[in-house]
C-alpha positions as CSV (number, residue, x, y, z in Angstrom):
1,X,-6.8,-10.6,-8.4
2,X,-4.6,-8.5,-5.4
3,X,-6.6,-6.2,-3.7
4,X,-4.3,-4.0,-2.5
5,X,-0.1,-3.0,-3.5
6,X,2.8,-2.4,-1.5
7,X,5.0,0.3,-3.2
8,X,8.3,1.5,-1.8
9,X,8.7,5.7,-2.3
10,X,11.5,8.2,-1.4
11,X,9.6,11.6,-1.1
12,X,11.0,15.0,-1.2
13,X,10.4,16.7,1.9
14,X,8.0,18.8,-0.1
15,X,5.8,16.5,-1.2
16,X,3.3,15.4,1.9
17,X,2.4,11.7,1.9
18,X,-1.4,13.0,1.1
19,X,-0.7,14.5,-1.9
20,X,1.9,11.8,-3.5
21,X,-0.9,9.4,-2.8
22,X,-3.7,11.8,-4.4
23,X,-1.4,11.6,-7.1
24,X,-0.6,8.1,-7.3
25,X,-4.4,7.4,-7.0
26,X,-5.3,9.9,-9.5
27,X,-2.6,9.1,-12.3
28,X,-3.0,5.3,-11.9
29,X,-6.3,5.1,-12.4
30,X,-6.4,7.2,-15.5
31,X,-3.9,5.1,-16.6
32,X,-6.1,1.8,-15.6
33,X,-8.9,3.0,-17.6
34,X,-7.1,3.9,-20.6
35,X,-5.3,1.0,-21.1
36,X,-7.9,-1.5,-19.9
37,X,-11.4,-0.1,-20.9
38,X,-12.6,-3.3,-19.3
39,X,-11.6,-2.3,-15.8
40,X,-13.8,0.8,-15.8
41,X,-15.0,-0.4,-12.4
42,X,-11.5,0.2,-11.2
43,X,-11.0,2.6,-8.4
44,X,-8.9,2.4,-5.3
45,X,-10.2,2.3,-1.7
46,X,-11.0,5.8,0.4
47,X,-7.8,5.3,2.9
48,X,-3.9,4.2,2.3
49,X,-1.7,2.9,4.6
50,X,1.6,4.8,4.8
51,X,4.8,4.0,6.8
52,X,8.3,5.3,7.2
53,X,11.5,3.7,7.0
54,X,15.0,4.4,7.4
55,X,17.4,4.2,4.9
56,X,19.1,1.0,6.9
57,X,15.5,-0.2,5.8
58,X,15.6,-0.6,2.4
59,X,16.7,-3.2,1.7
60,X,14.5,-5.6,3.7
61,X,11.6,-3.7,2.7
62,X,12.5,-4.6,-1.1
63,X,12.3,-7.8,0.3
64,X,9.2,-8.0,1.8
65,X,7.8,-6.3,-1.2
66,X,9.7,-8.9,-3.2
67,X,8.1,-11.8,-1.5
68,X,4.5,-10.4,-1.0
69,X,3.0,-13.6,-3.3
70,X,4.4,-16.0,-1.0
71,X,3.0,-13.8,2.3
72,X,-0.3,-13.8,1.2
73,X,0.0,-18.1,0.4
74,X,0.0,-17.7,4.6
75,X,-2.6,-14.9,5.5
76,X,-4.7,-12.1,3.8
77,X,-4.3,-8.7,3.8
78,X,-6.6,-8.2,7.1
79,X,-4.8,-10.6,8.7
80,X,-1.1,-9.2,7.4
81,X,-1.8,-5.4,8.2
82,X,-3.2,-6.3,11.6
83,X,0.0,-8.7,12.6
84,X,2.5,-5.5,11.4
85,X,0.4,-3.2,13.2
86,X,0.8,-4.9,16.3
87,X,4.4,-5.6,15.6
88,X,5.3,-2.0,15.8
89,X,3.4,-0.9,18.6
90,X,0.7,0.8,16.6
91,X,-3.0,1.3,18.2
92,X,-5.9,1.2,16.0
93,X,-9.4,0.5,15.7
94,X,-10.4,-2.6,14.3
95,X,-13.1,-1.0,12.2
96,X,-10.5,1.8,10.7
97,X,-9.3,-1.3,8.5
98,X,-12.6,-1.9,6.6
């Protein structure tokens, strides 16, 4: 079972990042336990990972979403954040991914 989604959003710039993932969070899991009463152990992690993208980004980020099957045949999600981390220059503590 995946432990973790990818999803691609175009915000209004009056909706923070916070509160479209407290909704996100909030309204899928309702959803989760409503339609499969034998997930009630469902519930998603403390933390989210966010990132922006240009519009020039799109469509290779569609991509990557596209193909995220075949990524994890490769590595894990540890492994996977950590490399795009690194990739775009971005400092972090190793325990702030747990």
């Amino acid at each position: 079972m995946a432990d973790h989604v990818h999803i691609l959003l175009s915000l209004p710039t009056t909706l923070s990042v916070a509160k479209a993932m407290q909704t996100l969070k909030a309204n899928s899991s309702k959803w989760m336990h409503e339609t499969f009463p034998e997930l009630r152990q469902f519930s998603w992690q403390q933390g989210y990972g966010a990132f922006s993208i240009g519009v020039s980004g799109v469509e290779d980020t569609i991509r990557y979403i596209d193909t995220q099957e075949e990524h994890h045949h490769v590595r894990g999600f540890r492994e996977e954040l950590e490399a795009f981390l690194h990739k775009h220059g971005i400092i972090f503590e190793p325990a702030m991914l747990d």
